[in-house]
N, C-alpha and C positions, 0 to 999 in steps of 0.2 A: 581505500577510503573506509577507513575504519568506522564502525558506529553506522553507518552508512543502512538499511534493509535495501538487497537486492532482489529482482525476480529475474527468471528467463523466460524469453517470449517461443512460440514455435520454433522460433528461428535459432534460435540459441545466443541471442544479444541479449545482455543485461539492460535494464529497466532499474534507474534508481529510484526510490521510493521512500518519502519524508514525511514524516507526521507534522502536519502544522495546527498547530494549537491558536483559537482565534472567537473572539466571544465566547469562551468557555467550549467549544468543540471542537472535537479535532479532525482535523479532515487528512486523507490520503494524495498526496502530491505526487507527479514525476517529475521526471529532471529538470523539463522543460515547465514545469507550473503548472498543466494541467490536472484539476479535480478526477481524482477518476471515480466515477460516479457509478452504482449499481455493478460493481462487483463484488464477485463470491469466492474466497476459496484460495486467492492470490498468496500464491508462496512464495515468501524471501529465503535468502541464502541461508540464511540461520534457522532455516524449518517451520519461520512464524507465519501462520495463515492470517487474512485479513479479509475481510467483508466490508461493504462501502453501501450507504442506500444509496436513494435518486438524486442525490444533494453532495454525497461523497464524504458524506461526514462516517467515521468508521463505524462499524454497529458492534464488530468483535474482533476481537483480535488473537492466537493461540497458536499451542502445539498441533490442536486436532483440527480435521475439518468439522 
């Protein structure tokens, strides 16, 4: 699934993960639609860290934590 951001959970199942853009914010999606709301730190396959507030809209997104 090319283009696709993936994470790995404890378990070592990937976690797809989509930017959805929507009244001008963008929020953090899983596969399944859920917002994921107040996270920090989430790393995709491609090295990109992502942070989410209480709303799940993204706050940053990068290389670094």
């Amino acid at each position: 699934m090319a283009g696709v951001p993936l994470i790995w959970t404890e378990i070592n199942s990937p976690i797809i993960l989509r930017h959805i853009k929507y009244e001008g914010k963008e929020y953090l999606v899983n596969q399944s639609g859920k917002i994921q709301k107040n996270k920090k730190n989430v790393k995709d396959a491609d090295e990109v860290y992502y942070s989410t507030d209480k709303d799940g809209i993204v706050t940053s997104a990068g290389n670094k934590k």
